[in-house]
C-alpha positions in Angstrom: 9.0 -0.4 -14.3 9.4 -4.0 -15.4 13.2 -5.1 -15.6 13.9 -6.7 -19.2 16.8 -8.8 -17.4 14.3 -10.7 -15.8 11.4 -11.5 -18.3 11.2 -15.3 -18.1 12.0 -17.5 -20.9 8.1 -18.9 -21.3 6.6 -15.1 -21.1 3.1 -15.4 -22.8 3.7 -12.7 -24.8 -0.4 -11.9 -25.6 -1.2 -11.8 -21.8 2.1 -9.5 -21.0 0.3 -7.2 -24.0 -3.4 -7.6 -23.1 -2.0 -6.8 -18.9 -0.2 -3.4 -20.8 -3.7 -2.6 -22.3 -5.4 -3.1 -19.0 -3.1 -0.5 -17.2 -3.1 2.0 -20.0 -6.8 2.4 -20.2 -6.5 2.4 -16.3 -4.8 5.4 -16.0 -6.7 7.2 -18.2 -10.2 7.9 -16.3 -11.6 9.8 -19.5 -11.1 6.4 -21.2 -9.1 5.7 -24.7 -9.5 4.8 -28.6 -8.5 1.8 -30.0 -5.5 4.0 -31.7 -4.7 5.4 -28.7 -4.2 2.4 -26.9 -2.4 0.9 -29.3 0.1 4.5 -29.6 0.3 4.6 -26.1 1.5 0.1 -25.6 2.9 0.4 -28.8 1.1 -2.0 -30.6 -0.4 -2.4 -33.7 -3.7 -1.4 -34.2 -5.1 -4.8 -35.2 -3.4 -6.3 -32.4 -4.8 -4.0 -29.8 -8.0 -3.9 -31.1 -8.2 -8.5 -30.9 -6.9 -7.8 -27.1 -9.1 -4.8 -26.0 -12.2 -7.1 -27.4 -10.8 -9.6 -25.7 -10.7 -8.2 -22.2 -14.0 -6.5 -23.1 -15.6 -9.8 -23.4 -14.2 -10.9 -19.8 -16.0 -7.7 -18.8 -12.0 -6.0 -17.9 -12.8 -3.0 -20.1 -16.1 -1.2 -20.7 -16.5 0.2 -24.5 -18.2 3.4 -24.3 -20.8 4.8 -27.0 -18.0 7.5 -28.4 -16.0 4.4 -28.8 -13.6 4.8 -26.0 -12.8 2.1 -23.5 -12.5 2.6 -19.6 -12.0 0.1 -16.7 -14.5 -2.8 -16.4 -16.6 -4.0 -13.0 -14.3 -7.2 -13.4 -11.5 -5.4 -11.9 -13.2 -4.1 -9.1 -13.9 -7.9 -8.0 -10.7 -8.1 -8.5 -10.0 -6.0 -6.2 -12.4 -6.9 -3.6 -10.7 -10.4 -3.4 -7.2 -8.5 -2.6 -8.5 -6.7 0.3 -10.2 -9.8 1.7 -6.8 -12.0 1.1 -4.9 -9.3 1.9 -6.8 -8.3 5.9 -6.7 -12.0 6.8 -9.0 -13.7 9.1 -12.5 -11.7 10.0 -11.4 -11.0 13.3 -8.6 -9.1 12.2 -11.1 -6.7 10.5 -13.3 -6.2 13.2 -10.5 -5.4 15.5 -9.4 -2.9 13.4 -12.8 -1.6 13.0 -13.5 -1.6 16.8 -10.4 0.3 17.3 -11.0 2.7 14.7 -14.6 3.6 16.5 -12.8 3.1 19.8 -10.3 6.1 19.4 -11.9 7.9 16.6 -8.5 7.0 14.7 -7.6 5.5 11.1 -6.3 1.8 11.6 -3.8 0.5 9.1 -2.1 -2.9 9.0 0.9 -3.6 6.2 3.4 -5.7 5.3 5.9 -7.0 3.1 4.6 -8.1 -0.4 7.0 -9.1 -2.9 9.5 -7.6 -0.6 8.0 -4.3 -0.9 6.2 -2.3 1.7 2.3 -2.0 1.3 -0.9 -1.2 3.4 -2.9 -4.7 3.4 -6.3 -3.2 5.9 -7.5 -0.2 6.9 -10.2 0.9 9.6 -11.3 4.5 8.9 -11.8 6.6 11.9 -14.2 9.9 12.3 -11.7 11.7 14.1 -8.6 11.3 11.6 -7.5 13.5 8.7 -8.8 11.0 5.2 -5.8 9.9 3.8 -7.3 8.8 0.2 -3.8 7.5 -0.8 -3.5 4.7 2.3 -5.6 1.7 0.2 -4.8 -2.1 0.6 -2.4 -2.2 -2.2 -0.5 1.6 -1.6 3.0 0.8 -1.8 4.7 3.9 -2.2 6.5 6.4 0.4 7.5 3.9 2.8 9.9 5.9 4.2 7.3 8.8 5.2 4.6 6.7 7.1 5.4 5.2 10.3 3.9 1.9 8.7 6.6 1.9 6.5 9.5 2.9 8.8 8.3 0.1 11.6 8.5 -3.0 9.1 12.1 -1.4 7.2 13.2 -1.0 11.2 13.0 -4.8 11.2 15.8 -5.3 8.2 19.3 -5.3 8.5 20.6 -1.6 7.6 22.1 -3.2 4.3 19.0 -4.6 3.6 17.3 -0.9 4.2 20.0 0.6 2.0 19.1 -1.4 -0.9 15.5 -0.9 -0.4 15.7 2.7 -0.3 17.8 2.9 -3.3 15.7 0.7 -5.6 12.0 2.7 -4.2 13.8 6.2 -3.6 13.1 8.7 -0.8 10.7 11.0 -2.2 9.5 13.8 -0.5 6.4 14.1 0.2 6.3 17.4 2.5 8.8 19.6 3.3 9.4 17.3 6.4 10.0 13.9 4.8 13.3 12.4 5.7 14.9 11.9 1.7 18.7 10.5 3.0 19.9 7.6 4.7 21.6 8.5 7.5 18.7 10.8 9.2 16.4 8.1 8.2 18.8 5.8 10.1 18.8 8.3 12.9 14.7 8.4 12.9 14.3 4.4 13.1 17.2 4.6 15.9 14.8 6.7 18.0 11.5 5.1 17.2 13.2 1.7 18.8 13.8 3.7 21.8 10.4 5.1 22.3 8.8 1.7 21.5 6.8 2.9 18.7 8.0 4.3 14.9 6.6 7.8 14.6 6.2 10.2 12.0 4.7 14.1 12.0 4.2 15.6 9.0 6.5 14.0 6.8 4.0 11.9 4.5 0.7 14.7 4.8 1.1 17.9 6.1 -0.8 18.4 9.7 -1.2 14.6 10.1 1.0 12.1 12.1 1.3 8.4 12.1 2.4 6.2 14.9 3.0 1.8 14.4 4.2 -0.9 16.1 5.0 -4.1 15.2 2.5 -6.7 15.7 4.3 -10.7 14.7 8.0 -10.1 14.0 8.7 -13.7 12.0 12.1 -14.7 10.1 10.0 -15.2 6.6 10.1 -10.8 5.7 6.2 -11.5 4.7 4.9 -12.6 7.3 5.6 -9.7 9.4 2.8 -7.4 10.3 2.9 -4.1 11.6 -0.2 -1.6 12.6 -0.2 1.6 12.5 -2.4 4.6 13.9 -3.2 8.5 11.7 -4.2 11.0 13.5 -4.2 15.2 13.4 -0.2 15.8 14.2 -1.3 18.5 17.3 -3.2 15.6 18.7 -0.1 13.5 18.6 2.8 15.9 20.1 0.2 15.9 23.6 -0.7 12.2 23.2 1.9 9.8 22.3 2.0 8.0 25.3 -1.4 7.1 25.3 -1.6 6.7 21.2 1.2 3.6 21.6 -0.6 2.0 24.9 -3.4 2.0 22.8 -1.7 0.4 20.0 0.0 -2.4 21.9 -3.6 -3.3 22.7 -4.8 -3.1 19.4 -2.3 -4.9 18.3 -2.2 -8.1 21.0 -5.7 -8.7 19.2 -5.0 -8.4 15.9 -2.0 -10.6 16.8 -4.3 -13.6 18.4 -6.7 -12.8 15.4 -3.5 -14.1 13.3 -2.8 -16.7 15.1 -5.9 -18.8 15.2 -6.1 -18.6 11.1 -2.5 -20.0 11.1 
């Protein structure tokens, strides 16, 4: 939710409305009218309609033949050109890729964007549960994969405070950790195994293991990778799953280094 307190001075007032138009038809699959649209950003009709043609021309919104208007191609290029800025250098990719065939495991990398926790790559593997909400982009439940818990391990525990109040600890499964102090308790064990861990707590009867991979002073440029795999597998393997990630990882690090 966007904070009133902070709109700038110079908001551009027609992109902040055609951006609202753009998410509302969006979330709505099955498309929208022009009057529902403008119900649903509370606009004006005449208003909406100038700024649905608008993005319609820029090919941001399809218009249907009932007259309703769903997401355009233009976004999906859009998006294509996050996931390449967000996996970095080629190598990084195919490392993750190679490790994903390697061990039959889903690769993830993430990292701090706009100081919030996201998943920036992924590597699917055949042998690991599909986890159709880990994109590039996910930014939610940061507190139930390990991916999140290993880069909030590297704040201060002030820091982690105010980062858990402002996204919230929801809970996922009937395992996710939803208060401080255990979550405190979990990160405080993941240090001493040398690897954040989590069973269960984001999808039931899958786990997650990361490490970091370039701890760095600037909060976004830290990268951490992380490992999903069926949680029975993990409680007999955890050993081997983080040797295998410190290797992993040692690449994609290098891979980072020579773009720098």
């Amino acid at each position: 939710m966007r904070d009133p307190l902070a709109e700038p001075s110079d908001l551009i007032r027609s992109v902040s409305r055609a951006l609202r138009v753009l998410e509302s038809v969006g979330r709505a699959p099955k498309g929208l009218t022009v009057k529902q649209i403008a119900r649903r950003c509370e606009l004006t009709v005449a208003t909406t309609y100038h700024l649905v043609r608008t993005l319609a021309y820029e090919g941001y919104v399809i218009r249907r033949e009932d007259g309703t208007y769903i997401v355009g191609l233009e976004v999906a290029d859009r998006y294509r050109e996050l996931v390449t800025a967000f996996r970095g250098p080629p190598v990084v990719g195919e490392t993750l890729r190679r490790a994903a065939a390697d061990t039959g495991w889903s690769h993830y990398l993430g990292r701090f964007v706009g100081g919030q926790v996201a998943v920036t790559a992924v590597a699917e593997g055949p042998r690991s549960p599909y986890l159709e909400d880990l994109v590039p982009g996910f930014d939610e439940g940061a507190h139930a994969t390990a991916l999140g818990k290993s880069l909030l391990a590297t704040l201060t525990a002030e820091q982690r405070f105010r980062y858990l109040r402002e996204y919230g600890m929801r809970p996922f499964t009937a395992a996710t950790l939803t208060s401080p102090e255990t979550f405190e308790a979990d990160l405080a064990a993941g240090d001493r195994r040398g690897m954040q861990l989590e069973l269960g707590q984001f999808r039931q009867g899958v786990a997650c293991a990361a490490v970091l991979v370039t701890p760095d002073k600037d909060i976004e440029r830290r990268v951490v990778l992380a490992c999903a795999l069926p949680a029975g597998e993990m409680m007999t393997s955890a050993r081997v799953v983080r040797a295998k990630l410190l290797t992993v990882a040692r690449s994609v690090a290098d891979g980072i280094a020579t773009d720098s």
